[in-house]
C-alpha positions as CSV (number, residue, x, y, z in Angstrom):
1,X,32.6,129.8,151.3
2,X,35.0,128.5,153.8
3,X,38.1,127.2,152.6
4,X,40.1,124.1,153.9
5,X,42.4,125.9,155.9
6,X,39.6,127.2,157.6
7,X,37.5,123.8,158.3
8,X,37.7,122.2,161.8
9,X,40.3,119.3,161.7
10,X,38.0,116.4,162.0
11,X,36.4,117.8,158.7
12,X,39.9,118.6,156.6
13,X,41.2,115.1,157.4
14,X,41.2,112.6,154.3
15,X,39.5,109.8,154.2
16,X,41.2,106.3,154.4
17,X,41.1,104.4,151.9
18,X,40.8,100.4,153.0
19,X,42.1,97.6,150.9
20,X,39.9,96.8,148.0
21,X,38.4,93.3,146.8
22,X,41.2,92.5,144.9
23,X,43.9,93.5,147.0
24,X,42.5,91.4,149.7
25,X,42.6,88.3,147.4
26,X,46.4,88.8,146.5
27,X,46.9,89.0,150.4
28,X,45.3,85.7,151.1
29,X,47.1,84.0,148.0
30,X,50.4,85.2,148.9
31,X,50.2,83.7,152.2
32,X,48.1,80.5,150.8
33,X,51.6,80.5,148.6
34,X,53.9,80.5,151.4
35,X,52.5,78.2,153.6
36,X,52.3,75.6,150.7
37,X,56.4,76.3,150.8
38,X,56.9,75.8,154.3
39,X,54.6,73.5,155.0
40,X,56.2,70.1,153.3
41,X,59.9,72.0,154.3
42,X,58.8,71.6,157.9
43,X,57.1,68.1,157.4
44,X,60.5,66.9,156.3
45,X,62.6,68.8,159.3
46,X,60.5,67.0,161.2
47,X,61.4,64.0,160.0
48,X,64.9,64.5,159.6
49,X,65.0,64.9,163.4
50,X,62.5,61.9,164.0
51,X,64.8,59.9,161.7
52,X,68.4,61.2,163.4
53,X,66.7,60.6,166.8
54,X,65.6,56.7,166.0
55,X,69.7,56.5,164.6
56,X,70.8,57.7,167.8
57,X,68.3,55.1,169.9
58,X,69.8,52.3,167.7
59,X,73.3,53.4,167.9
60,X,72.7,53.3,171.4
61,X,71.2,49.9,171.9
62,X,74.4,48.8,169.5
63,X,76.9,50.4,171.7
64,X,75.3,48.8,174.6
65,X,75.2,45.4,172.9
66,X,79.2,45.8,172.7
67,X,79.2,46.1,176.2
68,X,77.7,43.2,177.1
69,X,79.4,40.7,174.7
70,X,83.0,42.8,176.4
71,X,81.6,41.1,179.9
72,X,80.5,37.8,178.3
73,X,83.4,36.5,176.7
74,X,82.2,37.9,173.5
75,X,78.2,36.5,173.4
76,X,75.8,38.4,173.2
77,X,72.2,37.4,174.4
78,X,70.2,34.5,172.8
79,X,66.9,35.7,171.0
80,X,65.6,32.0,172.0
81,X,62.8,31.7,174.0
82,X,63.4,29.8,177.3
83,X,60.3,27.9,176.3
84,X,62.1,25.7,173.9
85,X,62.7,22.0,174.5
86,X,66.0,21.0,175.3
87,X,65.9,17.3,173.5
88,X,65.4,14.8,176.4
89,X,65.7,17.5,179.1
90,X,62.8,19.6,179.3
91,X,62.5,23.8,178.6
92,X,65.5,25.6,178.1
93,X,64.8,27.3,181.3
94,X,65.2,24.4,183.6
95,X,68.3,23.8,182.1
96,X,71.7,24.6,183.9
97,X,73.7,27.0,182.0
98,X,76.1,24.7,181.2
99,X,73.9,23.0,179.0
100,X,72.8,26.3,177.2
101,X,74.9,28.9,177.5
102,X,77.1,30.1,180.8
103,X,76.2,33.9,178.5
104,X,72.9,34.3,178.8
105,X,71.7,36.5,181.7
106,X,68.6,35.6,183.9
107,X,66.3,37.8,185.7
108,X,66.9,37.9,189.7
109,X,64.5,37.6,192.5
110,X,64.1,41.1,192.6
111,X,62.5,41.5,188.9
112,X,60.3,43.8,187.8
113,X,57.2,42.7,185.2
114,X,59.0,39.2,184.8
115,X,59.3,35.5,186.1
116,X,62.8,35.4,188.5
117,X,65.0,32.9,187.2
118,X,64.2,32.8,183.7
119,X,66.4,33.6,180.6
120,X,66.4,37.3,180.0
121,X,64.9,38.3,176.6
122,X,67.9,40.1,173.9
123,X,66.0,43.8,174.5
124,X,66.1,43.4,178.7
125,X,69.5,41.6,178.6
126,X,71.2,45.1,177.4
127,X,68.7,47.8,179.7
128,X,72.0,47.8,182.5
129,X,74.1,48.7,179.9
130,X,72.0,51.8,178.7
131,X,71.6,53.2,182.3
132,X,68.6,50.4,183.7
133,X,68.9,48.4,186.7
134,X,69.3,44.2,186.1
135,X,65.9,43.4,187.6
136,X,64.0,45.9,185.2
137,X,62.4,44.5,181.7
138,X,62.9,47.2,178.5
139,X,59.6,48.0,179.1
140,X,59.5,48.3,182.3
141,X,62.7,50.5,182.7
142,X,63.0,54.2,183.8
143,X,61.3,56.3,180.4
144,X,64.7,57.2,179.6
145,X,65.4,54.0,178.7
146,X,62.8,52.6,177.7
147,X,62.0,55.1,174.9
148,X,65.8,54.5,173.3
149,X,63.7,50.6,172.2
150,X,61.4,52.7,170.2
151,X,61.6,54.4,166.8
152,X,59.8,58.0,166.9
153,X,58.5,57.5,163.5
154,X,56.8,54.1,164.5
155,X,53.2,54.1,163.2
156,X,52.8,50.8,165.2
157,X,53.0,52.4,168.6
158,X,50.1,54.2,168.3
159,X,48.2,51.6,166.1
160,X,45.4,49.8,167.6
161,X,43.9,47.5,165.2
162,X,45.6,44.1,166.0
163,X,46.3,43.5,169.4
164,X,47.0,47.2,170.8
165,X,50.3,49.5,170.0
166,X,53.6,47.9,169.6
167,X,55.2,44.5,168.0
168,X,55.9,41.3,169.0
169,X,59.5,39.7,169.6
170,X,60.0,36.6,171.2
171,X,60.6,37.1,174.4
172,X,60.8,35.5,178.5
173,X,58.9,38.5,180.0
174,X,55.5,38.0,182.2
175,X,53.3,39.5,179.0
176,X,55.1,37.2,176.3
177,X,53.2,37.0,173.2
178,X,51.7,40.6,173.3
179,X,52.4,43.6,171.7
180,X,55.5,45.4,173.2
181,X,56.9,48.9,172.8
182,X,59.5,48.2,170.8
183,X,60.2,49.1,167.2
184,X,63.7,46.9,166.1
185,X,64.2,43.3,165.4
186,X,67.3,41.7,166.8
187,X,69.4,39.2,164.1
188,X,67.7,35.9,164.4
189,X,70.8,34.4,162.7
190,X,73.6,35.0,165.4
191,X,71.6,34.8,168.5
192,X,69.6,31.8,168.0
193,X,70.4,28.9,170.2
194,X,71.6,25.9,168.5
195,X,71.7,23.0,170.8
196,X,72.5,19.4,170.0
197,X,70.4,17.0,169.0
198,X,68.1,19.7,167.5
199,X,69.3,18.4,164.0
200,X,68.9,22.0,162.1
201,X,70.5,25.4,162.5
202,X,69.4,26.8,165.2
203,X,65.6,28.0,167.1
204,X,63.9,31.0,167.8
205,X,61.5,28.3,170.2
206,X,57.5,27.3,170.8
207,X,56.1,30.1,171.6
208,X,52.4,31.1,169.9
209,X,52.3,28.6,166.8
210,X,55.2,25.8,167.4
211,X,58.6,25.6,166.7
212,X,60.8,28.2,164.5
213,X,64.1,26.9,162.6
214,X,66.9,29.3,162.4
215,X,68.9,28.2,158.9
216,X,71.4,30.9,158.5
217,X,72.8,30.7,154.4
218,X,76.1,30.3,153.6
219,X,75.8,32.3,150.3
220,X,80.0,31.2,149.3
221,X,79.2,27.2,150.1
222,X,75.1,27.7,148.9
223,X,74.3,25.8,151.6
224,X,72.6,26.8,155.4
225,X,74.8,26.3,158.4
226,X,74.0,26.6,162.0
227,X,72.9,29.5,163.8
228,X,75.7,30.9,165.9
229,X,74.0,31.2,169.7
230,X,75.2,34.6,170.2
231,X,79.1,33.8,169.2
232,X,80.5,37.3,167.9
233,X,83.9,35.7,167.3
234,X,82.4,33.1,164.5
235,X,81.0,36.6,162.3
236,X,83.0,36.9,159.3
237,X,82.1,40.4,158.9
238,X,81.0,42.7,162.2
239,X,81.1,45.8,160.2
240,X,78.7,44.3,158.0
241,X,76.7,42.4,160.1
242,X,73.5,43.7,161.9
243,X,72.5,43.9,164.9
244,X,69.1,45.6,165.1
245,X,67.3,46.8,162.6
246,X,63.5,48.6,162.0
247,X,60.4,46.4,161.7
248,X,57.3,45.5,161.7
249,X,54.2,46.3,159.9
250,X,50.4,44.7,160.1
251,X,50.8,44.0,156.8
252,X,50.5,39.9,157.4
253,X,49.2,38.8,160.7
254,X,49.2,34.9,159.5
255,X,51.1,31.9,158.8
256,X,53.0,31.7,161.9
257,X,56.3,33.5,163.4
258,X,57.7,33.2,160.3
259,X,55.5,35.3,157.7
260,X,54.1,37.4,160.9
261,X,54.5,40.8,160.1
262,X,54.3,41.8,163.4
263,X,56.9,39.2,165.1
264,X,60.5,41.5,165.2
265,X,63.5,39.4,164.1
266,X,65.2,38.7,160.8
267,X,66.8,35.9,159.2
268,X,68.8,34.6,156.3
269,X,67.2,31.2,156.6
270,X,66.3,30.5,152.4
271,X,63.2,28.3,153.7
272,X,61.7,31.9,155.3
273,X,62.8,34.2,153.1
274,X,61.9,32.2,149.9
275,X,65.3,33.2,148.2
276,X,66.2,29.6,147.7
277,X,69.5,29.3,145.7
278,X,69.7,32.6,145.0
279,X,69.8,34.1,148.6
280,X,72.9,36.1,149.3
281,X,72.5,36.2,153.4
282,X,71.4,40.3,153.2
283,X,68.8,42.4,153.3
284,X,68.6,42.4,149.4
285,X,67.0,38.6,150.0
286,X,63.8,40.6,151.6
287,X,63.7,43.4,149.3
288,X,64.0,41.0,147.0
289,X,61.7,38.4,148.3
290,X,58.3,37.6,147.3
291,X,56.6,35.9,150.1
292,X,55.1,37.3,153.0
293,X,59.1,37.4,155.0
294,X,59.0,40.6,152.8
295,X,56.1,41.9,155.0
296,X,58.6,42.5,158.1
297,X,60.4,45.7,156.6
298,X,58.6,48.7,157.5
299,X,57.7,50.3,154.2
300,X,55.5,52.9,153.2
301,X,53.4,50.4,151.1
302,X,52.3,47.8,153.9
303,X,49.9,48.8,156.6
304,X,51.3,50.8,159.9
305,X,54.8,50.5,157.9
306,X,57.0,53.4,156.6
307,X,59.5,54.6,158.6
308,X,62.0,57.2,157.2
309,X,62.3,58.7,153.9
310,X,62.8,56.9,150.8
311,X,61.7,53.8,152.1
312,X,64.4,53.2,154.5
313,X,64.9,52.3,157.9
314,X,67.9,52.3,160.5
315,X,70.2,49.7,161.5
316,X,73.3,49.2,163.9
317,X,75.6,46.6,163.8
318,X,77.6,44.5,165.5
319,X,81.1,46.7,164.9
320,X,78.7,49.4,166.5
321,X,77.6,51.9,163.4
322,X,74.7,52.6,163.1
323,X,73.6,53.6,159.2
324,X,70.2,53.9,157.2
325,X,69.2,50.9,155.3
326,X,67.2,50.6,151.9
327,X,66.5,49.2,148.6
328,X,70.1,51.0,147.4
329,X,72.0,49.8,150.4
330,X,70.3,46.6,151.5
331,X,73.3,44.5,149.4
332,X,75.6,46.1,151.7
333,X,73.9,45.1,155.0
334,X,74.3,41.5,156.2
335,X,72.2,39.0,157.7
336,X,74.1,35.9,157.6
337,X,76.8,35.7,159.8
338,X,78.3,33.9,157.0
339,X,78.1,36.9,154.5
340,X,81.2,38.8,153.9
């Protein structure tokens, strides 16, 4: 009988065993384990860099804000359309500038994707100081600036249902009244033009649905006051003051500019708001609020809303900060210009 020793190799070599059944099963649960770790780690790394991305593009708009008011005596552009009357002297466009505002900067001859001549809109006012030429619209600026008007973790730029991707704002641009690629809302309160004879605050303009008041709150005197037509020097508190801030959501699509969900600006004005005497000019009045103003913060809970984590949102303001904004901190960040 041969022995082992004696066997060719191909015979004396053992068997392998493979991996049984069972052993197989811990395998695939092990790894089912770890990617159930990782898998939410890397979801919120993602975010975190979505989130420190969209603070950087709003830092950026706030820094180039600064700039502008530093070349116009300290205004900074109106958010009011050019379409607004003028009492007794037809749209604010045909208007000289001393009339409205010797601040407000108007697109040249030379434009690109807008009317020459008319009033630049608050986004398109501030592209040359972010690296854009005058004649270019935010939208219609070189990609690198463009993208700084638009929040990474903006559901509403890829939403379709109401009127294609983007938001509203009012605006003097060629495509006014659509959906633009744009994800912050500019302080209705401090850039508003308030012209005589309007006999209220102030007025975003006539743009979709009629006319839009601007009634800043004075929480201290509990009484509105007049919107300040880009005037940084009549804030009471820059630091605390915003500039631009997250919004929009398709949460309301109704009621006019001022419960549209989708129209990007914010206000103190207790008639929009529904605050009444309890408003306090910050964004604790629309965290607060229960009618449809409330809609206009980008929150997990309304449709195409939700933009950072833990609710919040970003803001810059009008010191140039820039800081995350939610239900915790909203008491700190003002509206009203008359807010301390």
């Amino acid at each position: 009988m041969p022995t082992p020793a004696s066997l060719p190799a191909h015979v004396r070599r053992p068997r392998r065993r493979g991996f049984t059944l069972i052993e197989l099963l811990v395998v695939i649960s092990i790894i089912a384990l770890l990617i159930g770790i990782l898998l939410p780690a890397l979801g919120a790394a993602r975010e975190t860099a979505r989130s420190a991305a969209c603070l950087s593009n709003i830092r950026q708009m706030g820094i180039a804000t600064a700039s502008f008011a530093a070349d116009h005596n300290n205004y900074v552009q109106t958010s009011t359309s050019d379409l607004a009357p003028v009492p007794g002297a037809g749209p604010i466009k045909d208007n000289p500038p001393s009339v409205i505002s010797q601040y407000n900067e108007r697109f040249p001859s030379s434009a690109v994707g807008a009317d020459p001549g008319r009033i630049k809109d608050w986004a398109s006012a501030i592209v040359p100081y972010m690296g854009g030429s005058q004649n270019q619209t935010f939208s219609d600026a070189d990609p690198k600036v463009s993208r700084a008007f638009i929040c990474p973790s903006d559901l509403g730029q890829t939403d379709d249902s109401a009127g294609g991707p983007g938001w509203r704002i009012y605006n003097n641009i060629t495509n006014s009244g659509q959906n633009q690629p744009i994800s912050y809302a500019v302080n209705a309160d401090v850039t508003s033009l308030a012209l005589p004879g309007w006999g209220f605050g102030g007025r975003l303009g006539s743009k979709w649905t009629g006319s839009l008041n601007i009634q800043p709150i004075d929480p201290e005197r509990v009484r509105t006051d007049v919107a300040l037509s880009g005037n940084l020097d009549a804030l009471r508190n820059a630091t605390s003051t915003f500039a631009y801030a997250g919004a929009g959501t398709r949460q309301n699509l109704t009621g006019g500019e001022a419960q549209d969900s989708s129209i990007l600006f914010y206000t103190s004005s207790p008639g929009i708001t529904g605050r009444g005497a309890n408003a306090v000019g910050t964004f604790e009045d629309l965290f607060e609020s229960t009618n449809a103003a409330r809609y206009k913060l980008p929150l997990e809970e309304y449709a195409s809303g939700g933009r950072h984590s833990n609710d919040s949102f970003n803001g810059s303001f009008y010191d140039g900060h820039a800081s995350n904004i939610n239900d915790g901190t909203a008491e700190d960040a003002n509206i009203s210009p008359y807010a301390q």
